[in-house]
N, C-alpha and C positions, 0 to 999 in steps of 0.2 A: 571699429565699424559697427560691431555686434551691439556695442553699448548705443554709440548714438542713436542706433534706428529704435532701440528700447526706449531710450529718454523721447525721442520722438513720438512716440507708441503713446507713453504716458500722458505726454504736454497734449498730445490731441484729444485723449480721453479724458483730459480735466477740463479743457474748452468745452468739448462736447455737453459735458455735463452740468457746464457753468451755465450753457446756452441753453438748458432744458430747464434751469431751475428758475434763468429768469421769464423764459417762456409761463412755466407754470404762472408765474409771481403775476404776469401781468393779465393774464388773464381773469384773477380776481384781485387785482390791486383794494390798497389798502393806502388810505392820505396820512403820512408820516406829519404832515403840518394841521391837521384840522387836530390829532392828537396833541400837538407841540403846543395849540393853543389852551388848548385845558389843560398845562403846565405852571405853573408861575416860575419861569425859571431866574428871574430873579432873586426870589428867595432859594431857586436852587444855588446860584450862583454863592449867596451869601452864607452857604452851611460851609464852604470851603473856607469863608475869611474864619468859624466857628472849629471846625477842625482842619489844620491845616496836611499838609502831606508830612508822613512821618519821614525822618531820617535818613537820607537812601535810599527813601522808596522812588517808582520810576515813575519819571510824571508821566509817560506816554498814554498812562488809561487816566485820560481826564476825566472822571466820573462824575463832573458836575455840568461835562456836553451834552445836555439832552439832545441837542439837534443829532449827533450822532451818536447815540447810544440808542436811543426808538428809534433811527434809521436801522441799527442793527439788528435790535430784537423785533422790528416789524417783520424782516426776513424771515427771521428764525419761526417766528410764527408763521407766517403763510409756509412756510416748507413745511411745516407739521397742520398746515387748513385748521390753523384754532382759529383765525378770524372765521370761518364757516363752520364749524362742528358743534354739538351740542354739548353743553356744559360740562366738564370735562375737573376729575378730582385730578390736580397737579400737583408734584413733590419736584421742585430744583434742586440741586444739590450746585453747594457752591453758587448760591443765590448773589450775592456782591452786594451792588448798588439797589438789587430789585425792580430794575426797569424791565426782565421778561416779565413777572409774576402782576408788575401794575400792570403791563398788556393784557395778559390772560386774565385780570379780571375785566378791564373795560370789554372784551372777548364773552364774558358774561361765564369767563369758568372758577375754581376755588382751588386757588395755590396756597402754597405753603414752601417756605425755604427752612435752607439748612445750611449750614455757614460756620465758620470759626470767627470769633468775634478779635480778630486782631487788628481792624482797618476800623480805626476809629470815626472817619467820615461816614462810612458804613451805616453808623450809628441812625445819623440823619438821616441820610437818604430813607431806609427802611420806614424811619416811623412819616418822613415824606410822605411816600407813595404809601402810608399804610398798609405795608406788606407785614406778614405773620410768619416770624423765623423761629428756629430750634437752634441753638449755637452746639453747635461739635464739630468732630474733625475724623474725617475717612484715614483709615490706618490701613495696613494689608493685612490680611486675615485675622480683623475684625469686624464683629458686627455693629452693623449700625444701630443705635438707640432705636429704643418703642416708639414707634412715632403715634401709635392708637391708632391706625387706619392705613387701607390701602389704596392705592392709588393707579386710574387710568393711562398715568403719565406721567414718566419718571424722567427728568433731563440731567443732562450734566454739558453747561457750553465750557469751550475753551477750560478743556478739562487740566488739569493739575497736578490733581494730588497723587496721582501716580507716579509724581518725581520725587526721591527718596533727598537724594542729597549732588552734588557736585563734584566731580571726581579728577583728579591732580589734571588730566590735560582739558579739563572744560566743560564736559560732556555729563547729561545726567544718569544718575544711576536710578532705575526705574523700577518700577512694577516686572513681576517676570509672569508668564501666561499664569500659574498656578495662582498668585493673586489675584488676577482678572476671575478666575474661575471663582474663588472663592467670593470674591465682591460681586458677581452678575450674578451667582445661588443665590444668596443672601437677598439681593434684590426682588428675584423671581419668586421666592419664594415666602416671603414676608411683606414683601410691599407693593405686589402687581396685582392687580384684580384676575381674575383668569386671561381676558381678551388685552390686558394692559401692554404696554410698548417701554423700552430704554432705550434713552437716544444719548449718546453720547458722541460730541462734537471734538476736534482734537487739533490742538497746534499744529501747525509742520515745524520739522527739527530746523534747529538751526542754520542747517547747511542747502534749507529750504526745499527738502526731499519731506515724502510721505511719513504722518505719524507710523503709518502700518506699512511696517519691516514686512518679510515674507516670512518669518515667523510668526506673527502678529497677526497678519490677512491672515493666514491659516486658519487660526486659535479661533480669532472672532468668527469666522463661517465654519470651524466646527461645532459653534453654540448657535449657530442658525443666523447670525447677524445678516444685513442688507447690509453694505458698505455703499455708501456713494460719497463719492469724493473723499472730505476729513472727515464723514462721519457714519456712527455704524447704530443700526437700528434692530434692536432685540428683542423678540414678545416674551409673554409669560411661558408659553411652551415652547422651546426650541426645536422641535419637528414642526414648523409650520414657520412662513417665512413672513413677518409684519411687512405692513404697508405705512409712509409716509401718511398717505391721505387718511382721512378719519370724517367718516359721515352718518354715522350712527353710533351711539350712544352705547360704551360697552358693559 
């Protein structure tokens, strides 16, 4: 009984919070098709006959959908008010396809990705959207390369690379808080402006419960994270608690 009224507890506080984000969203909508039109997705369409899906890979991120791939990062953006905030220096991590980084510059701000160069579609797309990437790969307790500059806004969607490998009954073997710690210093401290934010978005596990264990909620709100929903939002100083919105220039 104790369990359901908690799952209960939860499912209501994900609605609630689904309900507030699309409230936000509509109040300064943003047209997903007046964008789709200064597309050619036909020639997007045609980088897929040019590199095709590798081996095993899961077709399920068709990354050649523009119609739903800017319906996604349109979101992403309004929940972070880049469509309304003033120009804004951007680092992605785990950039992809580069369809936030084309947003955020029609957004009028100056991105930059970071990626491992093993999705050879990738390729295309990027120099597509004329997006500007650094090819590496996030390790646990290592640093990230010089990037020369720091940055307003640090993202990481449908985060990853915290899964280590696959372990005999299925499940992934992951980041443990001490890496988090080490990767969110490293960030705050080489690549955040002072007033800078990390936002980091997160799967739900397989079994379609919360990325953040009660271990994990803990960790991240001992570093000052906002948590809402899948994703946890961290400033440069962790005694001060960042805000989603952004309307001045940090």
């Amino acid at each position: 009984m104790r369990l359901s009224r908690k799952f209960q507890k939860l499912v209501s506080r994900d609605a609630a919070e689904s309900l507030w984000e699309n409230a936000c969203r509509w109040t300064h909508p943003v047209s997903s098709r007046q964008i789709l039109a200064g597309i050619d997705r036909t020639e997007l369409e045609n980088l897929r006959e040019r590199y095709p899906y590798r081996t095993n890979a899961r077709k399920i991120n068709a990354y050649e959908d523009a119609a739903y791939w800017i319906g996604v990062n349109v979101k992403r953006a309004q929940d972070l008010w880049l469509d309304r905030s003033p120009p804004l220096d951007i680092l992605d991590l785990g950039c992809g396809a580069g369809y936030f980084l084309y947003l955020c510059r029609l957004f009028g701000h100056d991105g930059l990705g970071f990626d491992t160069d093993e999705e050879p579609f990738f390729h295309g797309t990027i120099e597509f959207f004329k997006v500007r990437r650094v090819v590496g790969r996030i390790e646990p307790q290592t640093p990230l390369p010089d990037l020369g500059k720091k940055f307003d806004l640090v993202t990481g969607h449908r985060v990853c690379f915290h899964r280590l490998a696959r372990t005999e009954n299925g499940k992934w073997l992951e980041w443990t808080p001490a890496d988090w710690e080490f990767f969110i210093k490293d960030i705050r401290t080489r690549f955040l402006k002072p007033e800078g934010r990390l936002l980091l978005e997160f799967n739900r596990r397989q079994d379609g419960s919360s990325f953040f264990t009660d271990e994990l909620r803990a960790f991240f709100e001992s570093q000052g994270a906002r948590i809402f929903r899948w994703k946890a939002l961290l400033g440069a100083d962790p005694n001060r608690c960042p805000r989603f919105k952004q309307t001045q220039k940090l």
